[in-house]
Residue frames as qw, qx, qy, qz and C-alpha x, y, z in Angstrom:
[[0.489, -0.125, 0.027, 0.863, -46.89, 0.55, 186.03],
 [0.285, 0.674, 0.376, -0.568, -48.42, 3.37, 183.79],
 [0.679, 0.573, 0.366, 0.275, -48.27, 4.69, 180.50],
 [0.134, 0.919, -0.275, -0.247, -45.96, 7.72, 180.05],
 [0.943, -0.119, 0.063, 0.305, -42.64, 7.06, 178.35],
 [0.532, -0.723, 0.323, 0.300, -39.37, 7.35, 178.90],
 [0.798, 0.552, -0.234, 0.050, -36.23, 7.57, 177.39],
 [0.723, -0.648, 0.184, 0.153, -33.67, 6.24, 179.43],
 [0.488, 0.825, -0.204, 0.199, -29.78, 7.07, 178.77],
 [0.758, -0.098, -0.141, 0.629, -26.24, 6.07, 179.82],
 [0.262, -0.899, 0.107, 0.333, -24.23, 8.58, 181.50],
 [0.100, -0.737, 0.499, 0.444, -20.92, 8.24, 180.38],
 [0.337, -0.103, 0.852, 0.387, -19.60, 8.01, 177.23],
 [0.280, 0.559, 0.769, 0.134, -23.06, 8.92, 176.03],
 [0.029, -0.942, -0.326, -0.077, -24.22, 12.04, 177.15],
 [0.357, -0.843, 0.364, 0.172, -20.53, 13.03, 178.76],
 [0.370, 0.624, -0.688, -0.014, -17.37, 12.35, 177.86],
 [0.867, -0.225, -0.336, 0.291, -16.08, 8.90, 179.00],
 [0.016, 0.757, -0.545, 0.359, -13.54, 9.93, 181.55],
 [0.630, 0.032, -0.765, 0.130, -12.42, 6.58, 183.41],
 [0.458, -0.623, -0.589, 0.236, -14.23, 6.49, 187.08],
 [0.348, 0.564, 0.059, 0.746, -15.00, 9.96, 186.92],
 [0.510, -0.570, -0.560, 0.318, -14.26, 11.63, 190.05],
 [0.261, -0.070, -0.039, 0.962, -13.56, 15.51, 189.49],
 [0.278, 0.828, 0.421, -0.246, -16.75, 17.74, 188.50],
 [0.066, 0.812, -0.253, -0.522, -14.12, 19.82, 186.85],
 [0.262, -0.178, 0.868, 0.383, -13.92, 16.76, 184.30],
 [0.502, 0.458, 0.674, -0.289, -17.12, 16.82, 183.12],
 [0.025, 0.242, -0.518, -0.820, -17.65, 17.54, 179.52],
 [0.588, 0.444, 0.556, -0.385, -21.51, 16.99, 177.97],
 [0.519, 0.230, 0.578, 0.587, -21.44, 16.26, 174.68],
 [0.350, 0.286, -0.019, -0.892, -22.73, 19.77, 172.59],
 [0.373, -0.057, -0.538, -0.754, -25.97, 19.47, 171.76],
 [0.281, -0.098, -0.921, 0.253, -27.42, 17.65, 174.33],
 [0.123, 0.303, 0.479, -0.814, -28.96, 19.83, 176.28],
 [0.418, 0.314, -0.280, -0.805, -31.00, 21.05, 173.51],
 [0.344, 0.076, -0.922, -0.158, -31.57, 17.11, 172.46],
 [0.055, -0.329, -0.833, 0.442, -33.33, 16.40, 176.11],
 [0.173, 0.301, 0.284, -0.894, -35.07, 19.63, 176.22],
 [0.456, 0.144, -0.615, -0.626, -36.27, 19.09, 172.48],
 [0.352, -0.124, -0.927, 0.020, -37.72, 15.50, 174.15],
 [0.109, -0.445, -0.755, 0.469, -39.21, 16.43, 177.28],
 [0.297, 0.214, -0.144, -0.920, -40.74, 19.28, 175.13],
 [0.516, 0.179, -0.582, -0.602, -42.47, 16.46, 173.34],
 [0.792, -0.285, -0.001, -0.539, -43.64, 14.56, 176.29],
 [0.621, 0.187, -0.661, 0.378, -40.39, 12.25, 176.91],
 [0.665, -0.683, 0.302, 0.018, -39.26, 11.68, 180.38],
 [0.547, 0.586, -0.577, 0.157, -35.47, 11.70, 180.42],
 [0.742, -0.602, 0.290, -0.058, -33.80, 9.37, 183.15],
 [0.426, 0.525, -0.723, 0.139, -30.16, 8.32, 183.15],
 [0.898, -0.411, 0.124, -0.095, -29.54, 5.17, 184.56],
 [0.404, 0.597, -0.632, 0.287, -25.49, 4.69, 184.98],
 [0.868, -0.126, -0.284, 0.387, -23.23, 1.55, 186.51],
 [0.042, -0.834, 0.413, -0.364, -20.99, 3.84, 188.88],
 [0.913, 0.018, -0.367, 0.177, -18.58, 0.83, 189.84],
 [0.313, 0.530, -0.402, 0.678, -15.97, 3.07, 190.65],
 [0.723, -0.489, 0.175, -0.455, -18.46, 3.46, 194.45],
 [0.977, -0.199, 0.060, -0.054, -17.66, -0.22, 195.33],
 [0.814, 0.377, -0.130, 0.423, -14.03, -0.01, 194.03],
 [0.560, -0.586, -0.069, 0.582, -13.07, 2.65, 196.16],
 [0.494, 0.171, 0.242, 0.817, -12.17, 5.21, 192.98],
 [0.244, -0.474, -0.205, -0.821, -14.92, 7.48, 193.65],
 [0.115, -0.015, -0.728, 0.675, -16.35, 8.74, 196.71],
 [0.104, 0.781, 0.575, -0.220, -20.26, 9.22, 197.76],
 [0.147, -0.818, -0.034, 0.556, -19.26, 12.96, 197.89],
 [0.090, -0.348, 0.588, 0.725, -16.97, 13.01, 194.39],
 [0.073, 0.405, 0.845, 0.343, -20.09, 11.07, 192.50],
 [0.093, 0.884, 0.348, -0.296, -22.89, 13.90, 194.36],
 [0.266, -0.665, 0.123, 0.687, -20.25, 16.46, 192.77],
 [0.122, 0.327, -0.544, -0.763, -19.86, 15.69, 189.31],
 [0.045, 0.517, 0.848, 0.110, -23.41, 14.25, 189.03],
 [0.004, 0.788, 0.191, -0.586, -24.28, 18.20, 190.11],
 [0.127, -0.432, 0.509, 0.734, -21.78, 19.04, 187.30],
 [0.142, 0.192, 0.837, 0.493, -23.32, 16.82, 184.45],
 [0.064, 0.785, 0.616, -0.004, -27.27, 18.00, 185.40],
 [0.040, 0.675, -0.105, -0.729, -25.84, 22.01, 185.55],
 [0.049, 0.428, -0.610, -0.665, -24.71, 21.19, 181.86],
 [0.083, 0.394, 0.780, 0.480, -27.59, 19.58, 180.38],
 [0.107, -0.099, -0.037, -0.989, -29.72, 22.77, 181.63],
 [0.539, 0.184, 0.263, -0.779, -32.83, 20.69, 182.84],
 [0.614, 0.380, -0.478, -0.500, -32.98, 18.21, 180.49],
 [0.295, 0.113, -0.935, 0.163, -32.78, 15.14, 182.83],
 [0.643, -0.557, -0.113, -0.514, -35.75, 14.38, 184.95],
 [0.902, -0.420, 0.084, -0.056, -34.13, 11.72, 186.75],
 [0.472, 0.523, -0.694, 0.148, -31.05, 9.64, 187.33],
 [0.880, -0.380, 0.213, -0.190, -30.61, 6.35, 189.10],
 [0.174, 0.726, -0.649, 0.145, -27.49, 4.90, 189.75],
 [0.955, -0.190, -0.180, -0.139, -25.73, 1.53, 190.46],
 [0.238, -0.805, 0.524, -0.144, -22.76, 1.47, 192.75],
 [0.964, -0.193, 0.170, -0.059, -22.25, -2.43, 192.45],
 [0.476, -0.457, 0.723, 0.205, -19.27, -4.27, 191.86],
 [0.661, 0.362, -0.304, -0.583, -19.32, -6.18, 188.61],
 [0.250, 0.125, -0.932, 0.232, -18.18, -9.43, 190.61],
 [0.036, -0.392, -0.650, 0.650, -21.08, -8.74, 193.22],
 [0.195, -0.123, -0.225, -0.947, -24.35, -7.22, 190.77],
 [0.350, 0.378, 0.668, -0.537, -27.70, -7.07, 191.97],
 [0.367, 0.719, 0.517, 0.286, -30.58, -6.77, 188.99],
 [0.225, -0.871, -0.011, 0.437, -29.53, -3.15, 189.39],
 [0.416, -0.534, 0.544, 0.497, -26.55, -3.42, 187.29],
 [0.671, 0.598, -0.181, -0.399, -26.65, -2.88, 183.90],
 [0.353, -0.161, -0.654, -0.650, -27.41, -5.32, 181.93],
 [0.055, -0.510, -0.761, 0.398, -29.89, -6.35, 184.91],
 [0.128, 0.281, 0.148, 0.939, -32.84, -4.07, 184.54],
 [0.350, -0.539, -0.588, 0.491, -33.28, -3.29, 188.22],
 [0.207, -0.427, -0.261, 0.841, -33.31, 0.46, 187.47],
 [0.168, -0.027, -0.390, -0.905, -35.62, 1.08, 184.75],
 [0.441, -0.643, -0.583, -0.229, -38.73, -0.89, 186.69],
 [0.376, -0.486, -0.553, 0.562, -37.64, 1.25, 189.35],
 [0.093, -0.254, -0.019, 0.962, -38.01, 4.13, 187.34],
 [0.360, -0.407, -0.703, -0.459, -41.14, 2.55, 185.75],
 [0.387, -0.543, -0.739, 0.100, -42.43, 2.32, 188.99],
 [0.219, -0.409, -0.213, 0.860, -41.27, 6.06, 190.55],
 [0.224, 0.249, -0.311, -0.890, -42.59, 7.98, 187.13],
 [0.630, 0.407, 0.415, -0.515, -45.62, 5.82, 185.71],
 [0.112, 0.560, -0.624, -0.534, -43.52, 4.69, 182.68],
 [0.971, 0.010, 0.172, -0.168, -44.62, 1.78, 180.70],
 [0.714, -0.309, 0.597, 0.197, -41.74, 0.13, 179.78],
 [0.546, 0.325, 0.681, 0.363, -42.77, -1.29, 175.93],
 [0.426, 0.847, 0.196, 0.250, -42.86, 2.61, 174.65],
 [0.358, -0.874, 0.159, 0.288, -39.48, 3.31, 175.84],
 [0.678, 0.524, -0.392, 0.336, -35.95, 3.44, 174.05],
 [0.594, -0.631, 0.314, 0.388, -32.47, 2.85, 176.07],
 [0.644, 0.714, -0.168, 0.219, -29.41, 4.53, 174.58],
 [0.629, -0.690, 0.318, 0.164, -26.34, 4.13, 175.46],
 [0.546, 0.696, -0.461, -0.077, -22.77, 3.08, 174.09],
 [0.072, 0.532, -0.844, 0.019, -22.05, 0.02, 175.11],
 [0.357, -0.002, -0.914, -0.193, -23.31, -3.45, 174.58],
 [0.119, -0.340, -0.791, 0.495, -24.56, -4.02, 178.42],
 [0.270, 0.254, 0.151, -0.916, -26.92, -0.78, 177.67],
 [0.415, 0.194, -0.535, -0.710, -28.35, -2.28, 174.88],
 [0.510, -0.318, -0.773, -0.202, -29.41, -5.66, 176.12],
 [0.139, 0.383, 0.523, -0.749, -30.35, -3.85, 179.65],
 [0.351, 0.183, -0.055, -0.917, -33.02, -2.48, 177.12],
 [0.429, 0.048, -0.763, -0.481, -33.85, -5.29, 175.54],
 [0.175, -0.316, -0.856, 0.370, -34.42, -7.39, 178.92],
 [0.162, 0.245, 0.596, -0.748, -36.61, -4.58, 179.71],
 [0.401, 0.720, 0.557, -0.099, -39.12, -4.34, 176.58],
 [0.027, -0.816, 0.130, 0.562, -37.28, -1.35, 175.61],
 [0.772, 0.557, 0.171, 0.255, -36.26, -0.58, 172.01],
 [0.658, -0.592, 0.131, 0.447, -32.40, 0.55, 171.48],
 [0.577, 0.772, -0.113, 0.241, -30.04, 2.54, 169.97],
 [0.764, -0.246, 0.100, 0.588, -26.22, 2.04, 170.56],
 [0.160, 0.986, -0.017, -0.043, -23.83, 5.28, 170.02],
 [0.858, 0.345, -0.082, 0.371, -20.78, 5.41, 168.55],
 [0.105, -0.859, 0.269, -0.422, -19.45, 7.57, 171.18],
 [0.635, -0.546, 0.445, -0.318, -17.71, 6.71, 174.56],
 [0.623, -0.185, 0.753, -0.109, -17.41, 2.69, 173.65],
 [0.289, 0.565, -0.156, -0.757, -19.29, 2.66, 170.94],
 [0.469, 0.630, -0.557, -0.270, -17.43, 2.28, 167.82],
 [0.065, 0.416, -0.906, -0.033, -15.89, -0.78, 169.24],
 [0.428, 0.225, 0.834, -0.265, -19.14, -2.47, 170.44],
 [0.488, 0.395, -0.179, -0.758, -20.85, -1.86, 167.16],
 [0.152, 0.509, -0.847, -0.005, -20.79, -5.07, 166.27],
 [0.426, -0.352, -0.817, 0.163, -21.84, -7.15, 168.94],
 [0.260, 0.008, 0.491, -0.831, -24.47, -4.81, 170.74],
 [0.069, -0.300, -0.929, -0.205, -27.33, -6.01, 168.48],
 [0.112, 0.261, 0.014, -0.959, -28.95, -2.77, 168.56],
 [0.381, 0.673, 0.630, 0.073, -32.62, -2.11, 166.88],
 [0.416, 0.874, 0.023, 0.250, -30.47, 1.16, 165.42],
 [0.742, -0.309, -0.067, 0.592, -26.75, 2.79, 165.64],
 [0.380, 0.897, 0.061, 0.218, -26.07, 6.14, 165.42],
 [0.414, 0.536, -0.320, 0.662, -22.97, 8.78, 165.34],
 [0.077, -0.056, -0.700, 0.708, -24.35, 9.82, 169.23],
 [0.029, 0.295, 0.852, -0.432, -26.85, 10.93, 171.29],
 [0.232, 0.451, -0.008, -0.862, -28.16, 13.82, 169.76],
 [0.184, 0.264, -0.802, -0.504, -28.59, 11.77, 166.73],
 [0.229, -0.272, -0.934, -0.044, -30.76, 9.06, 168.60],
 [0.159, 0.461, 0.535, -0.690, -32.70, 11.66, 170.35],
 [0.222, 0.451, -0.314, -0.805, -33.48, 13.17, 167.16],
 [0.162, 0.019, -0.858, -0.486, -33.96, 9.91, 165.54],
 [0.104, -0.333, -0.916, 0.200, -36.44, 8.74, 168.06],
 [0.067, 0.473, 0.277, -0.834, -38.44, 11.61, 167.89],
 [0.436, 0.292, -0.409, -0.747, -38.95, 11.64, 164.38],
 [0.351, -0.084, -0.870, -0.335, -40.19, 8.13, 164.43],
 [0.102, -0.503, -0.774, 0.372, -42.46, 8.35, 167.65],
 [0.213, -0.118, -0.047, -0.969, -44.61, 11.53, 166.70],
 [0.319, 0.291, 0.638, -0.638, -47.67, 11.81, 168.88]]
């Protein structure tokens, strides 16, 4: 693969509000502080990449065209602070390794960016995020946003914070260069 790393991040619920199969752009809501959170990272030599389950595609609740829209929306509002995003349109009856917890899209973003894997983190707020990290090598933090609170519990996290900002922050302070 290579050696840069990565922090990879749930969409919703993490970085955005949850909104159930969000199809509006005019729903979008980033959490505050984000932006600043990524930037702060990729200042310090992160690569950000969201990797997000977008079921709603296969279900019929969201269109190609309503997902390009309020995927525009979310990257306006983190100002730059995302290098990537990779998405997974399955079905959760019908997943491919793709599908969180499968972690079909972080060796694909290993492989697109040069990432190694075993100096990355995966945050997210909801169980599947967490052991999608784990399967990959990845070390985790679970947020008590979006899902959260309720999966605290049973995610089995290697940390939990209040949100994202929090875990960006945290990880940062433990991974000085």
């Amino acid at each position: 693969m290579g050696d840069r790393r990565a922090v990879f991040l749930d969409r919703d619920g993490t970085l955005m509000e949850e909104v159930d199969y969000c199809n509006d752009p005019a729903r979008v809501a980033v959490f505050p502080g984000i932006a600043g959170a990524l930037l702060r990272m990729r200042h310090a030599g992160w690569l950000t990449v969201v990797v997000t389950n977008q079921s709603g595609l296969s279900k019929g609740r969201i269109t190609p065209e309503q997902y390009a829209a309020v995927n525009a929306e979310f990257l306006r509002q983190t100002f730059g602070g995302i290098d990537a995003v990779y998405f997974c349109p399955d079905h959760p009856e019908s997943p491919t390794p793709r599908r969180k917890p499968g972690t079909g899209m972080l060796e694909e973003a290993a492989r697109d960016h040069g990432i190694d894997l075993a100096k990355c983190w995966m945050v997210g707020d909801k169980t599947i995020d967490v052991e999608c990290g784990r399967r990959a090598g990845c070390r985790s933090v679970l947020v008590r946003t979006g899902y959260g609170a309720a999966q605290e519990n049973s995610a089995q996290a290697d940390f939990v914070m209040d949100d994202a900002v929090a875990a960006l922050d945290m990880i940062l302070g433990l991974c000085r260069n």
